[in-house]
C-alpha positions in Angstrom: -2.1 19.8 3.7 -0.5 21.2 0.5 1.3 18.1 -1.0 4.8 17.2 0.1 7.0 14.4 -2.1 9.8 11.7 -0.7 9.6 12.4 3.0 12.6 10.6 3.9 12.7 11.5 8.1 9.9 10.9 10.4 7.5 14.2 11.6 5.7 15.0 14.2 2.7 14.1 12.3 3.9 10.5 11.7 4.3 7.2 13.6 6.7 4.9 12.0 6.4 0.9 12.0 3.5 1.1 15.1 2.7 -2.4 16.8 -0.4 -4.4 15.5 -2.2 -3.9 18.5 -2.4 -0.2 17.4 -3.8 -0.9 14.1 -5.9 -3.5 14.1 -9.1 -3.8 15.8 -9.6 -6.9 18.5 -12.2 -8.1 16.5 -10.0 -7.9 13.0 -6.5 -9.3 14.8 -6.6 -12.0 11.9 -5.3 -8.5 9.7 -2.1 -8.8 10.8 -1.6 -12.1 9.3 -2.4 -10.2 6.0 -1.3 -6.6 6.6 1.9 -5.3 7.9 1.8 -1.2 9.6 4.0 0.7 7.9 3.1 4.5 9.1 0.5 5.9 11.2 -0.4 9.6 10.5 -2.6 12.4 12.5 -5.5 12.8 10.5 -5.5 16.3 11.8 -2.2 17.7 10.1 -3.8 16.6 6.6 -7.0 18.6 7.8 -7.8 20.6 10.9 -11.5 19.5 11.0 -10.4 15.5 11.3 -9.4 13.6 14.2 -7.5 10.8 15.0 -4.7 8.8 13.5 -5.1 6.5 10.1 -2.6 3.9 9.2 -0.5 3.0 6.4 0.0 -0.6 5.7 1.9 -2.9 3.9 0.0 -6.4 2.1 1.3 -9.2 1.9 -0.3 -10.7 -1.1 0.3 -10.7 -3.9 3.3 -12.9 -4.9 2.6 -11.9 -8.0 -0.8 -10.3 -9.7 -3.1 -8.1 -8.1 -4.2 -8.8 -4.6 -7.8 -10.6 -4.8 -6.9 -11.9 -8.5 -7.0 -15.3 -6.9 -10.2 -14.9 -4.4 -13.0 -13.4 -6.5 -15.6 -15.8 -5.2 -15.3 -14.0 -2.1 -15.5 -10.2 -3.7 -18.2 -7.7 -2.0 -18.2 -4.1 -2.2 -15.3 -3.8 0.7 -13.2 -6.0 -1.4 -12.3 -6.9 -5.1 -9.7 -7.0 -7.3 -6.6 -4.7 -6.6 -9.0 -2.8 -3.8 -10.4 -3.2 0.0 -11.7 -0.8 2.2 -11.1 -0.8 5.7 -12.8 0.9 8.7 -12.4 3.4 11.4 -13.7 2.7 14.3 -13.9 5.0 17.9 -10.1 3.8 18.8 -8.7 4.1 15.6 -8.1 0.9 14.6 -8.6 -1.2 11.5 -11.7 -3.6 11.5 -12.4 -5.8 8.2 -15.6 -5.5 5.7 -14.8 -7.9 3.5 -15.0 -11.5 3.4 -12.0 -13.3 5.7 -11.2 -15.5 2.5 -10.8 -12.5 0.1 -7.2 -13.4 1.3 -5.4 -16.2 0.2 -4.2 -17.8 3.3 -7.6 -17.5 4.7 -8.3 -20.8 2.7 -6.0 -23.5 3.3 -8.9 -26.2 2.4 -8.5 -24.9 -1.0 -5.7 -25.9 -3.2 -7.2 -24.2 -6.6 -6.2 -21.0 -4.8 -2.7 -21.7 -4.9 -2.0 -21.3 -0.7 0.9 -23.6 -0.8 3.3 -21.3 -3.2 1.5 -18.0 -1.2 2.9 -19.2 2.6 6.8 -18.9 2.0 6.3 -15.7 0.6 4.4 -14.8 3.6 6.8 -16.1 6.2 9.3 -14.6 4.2 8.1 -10.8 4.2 7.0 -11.3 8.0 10.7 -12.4 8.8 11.8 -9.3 6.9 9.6 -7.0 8.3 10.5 -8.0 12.1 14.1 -7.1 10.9 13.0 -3.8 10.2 11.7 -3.3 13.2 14.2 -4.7 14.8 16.2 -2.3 13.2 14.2 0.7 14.0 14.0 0.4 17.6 17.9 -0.1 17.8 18.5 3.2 15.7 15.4 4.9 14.8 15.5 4.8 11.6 13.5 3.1 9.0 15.9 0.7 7.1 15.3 -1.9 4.5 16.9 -5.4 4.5 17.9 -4.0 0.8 19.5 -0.7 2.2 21.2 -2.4 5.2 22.7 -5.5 3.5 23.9 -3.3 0.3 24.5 -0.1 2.8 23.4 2.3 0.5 24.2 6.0 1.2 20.6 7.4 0.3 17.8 6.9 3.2 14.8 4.6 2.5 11.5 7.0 0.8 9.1 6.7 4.0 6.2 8.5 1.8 6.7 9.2 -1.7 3.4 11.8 -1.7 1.8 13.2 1.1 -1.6 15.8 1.0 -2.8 17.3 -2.3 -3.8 14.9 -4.9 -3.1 11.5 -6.6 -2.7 11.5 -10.6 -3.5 9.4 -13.4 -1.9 6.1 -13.2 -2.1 2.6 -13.6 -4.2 1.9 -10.0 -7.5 3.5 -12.2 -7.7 0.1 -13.3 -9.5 -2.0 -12.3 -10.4 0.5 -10.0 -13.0 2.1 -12.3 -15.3 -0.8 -12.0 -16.0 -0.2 -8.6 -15.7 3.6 -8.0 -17.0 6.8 -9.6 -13.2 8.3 -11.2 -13.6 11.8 -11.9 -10.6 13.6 -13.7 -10.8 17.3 -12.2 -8.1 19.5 -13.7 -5.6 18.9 -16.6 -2.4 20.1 -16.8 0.5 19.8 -18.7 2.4 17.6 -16.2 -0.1 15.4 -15.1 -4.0 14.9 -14.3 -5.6 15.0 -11.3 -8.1 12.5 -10.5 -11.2 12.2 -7.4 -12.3 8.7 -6.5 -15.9 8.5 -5.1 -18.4 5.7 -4.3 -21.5 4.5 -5.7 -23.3 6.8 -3.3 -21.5 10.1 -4.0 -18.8 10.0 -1.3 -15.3 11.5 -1.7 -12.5 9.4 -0.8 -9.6 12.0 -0.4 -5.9 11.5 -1.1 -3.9 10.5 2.1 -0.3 9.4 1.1 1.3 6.9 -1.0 4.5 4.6 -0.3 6.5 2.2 -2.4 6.2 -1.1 -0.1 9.4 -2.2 -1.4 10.7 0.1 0.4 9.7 -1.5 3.7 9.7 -4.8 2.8 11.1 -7.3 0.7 7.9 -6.9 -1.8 5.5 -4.7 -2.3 3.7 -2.1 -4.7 5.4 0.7 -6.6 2.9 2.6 -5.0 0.7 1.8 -2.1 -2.0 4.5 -2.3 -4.6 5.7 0.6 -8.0 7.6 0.3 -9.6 8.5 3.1 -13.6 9.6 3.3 -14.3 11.3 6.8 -18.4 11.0 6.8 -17.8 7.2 7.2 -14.5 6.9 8.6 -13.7 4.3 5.8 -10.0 4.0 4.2 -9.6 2.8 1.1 -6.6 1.2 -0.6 -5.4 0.6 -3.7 -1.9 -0.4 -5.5 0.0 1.0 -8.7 2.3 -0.8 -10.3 4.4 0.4 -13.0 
């Protein structure tokens, strides 16, 4: 797919706000304590050799910092610091590589990682978020609690980028510890930039998405890579 910027209407290609049973993985339920769908999208419009859908989502951490600033005793290589990879499986839902307690409100026991000021913030964008909804499936369309309350004339940014690829920005770090970041073309405008593992493996470029535009919080922009020989997502956040 040849990139398209600030979608702003649903497409054929896309599912807006799909249920969590459609996302996550029986085995990996527990996500949607952590993880709130924001788009699913037909892996097959961003190329005609791929199948199935791939979902966008929405974190709920941080409050504040990067997610997994707070949790890196419980890092692996599905899992650090502004970074997690999720898998694919035959149904196309989400299961979980990482450690459970890479998220915060995976350890209550543990008052060092600061649970008590993360759970209002978490019942707080879950409240929002099942007003969106809520929203949505009155009108069909996707408006934020900002938009609605303030009833501003412009429509909420679904996707900010779609296809093509992603450019330099601030997500490279601390990105760049974990993945292979290979600058491929220069321009005047901008630089392009191709994310691979420590095995030689291309995550491509999926879509980005300004949570904040979904939700009370959320990244500038939410970015997904996808790498079809192991049906892996990856995710990683700008913040400007």
């Amino acid at each position: 797919m040849n990139q398209i910027q600030n979608i702003t209407e649903s497409q054929p290609y896309l599912k807006l706000l799909p249920e969590n049973e459609d996302v996550f993985a029986p085995d990996s339920a527990f996500l949607a304590k952590h993880l709130l769908p924001l788009v699913s999208i037909d892996l097959a419009a961003m190329n005609p050799e791929w199948r199935g859908k791939i979902h966008l989502i929405n974190p709920i951490e941080p409050a504040d910092c990067y997610i997994g600033s707070y949790t890196k005793a419980f890092y692996n290589q599905f899992a650090a610091e502004n970074y997690f990879i999720l898998q694919l499986d035959e149904n196309n839902h989400y299961q979980w590589l990482g450690e459970k307690r890479y998220f915060i409100l995976e350890n209550a026991n543990h008052a060092e990682i600061c649970f008590n000021q993360m759970q209002p913030h978490s019942d707080q964008m879950h409240k929002d978020y099942l007003e969106v909804k809520a929203r949505f499936n009155e009108t069909g369309k996707m408006t934020s609690t900002d938009h609605f309350i303030n009833q501003y004339a412009e429509p909420n940014t679904l996707l900010n980028w779609i296809g093509g690829e992603f450019s330099v920005s601030n997500y490279m770090s601390p990105l760049d510890q974990y993945f292979d970041l290979q600058i491929i073309e220069e321009r005047t405008d901008h630089e392009e930039v191709h994310i691979y593992d420590k095995q030689g493996n291309r995550y491509y470029f999926i879509t980005c998405a300004s949570g904040w535009q979904y939700c009370t919080s959320g990244a500038d922009d939410i970015l997904m890579y996808y790498q079809p020989e192991t049906k892996r997502v990856l995710f990683t956040f700008d913040w400007t």
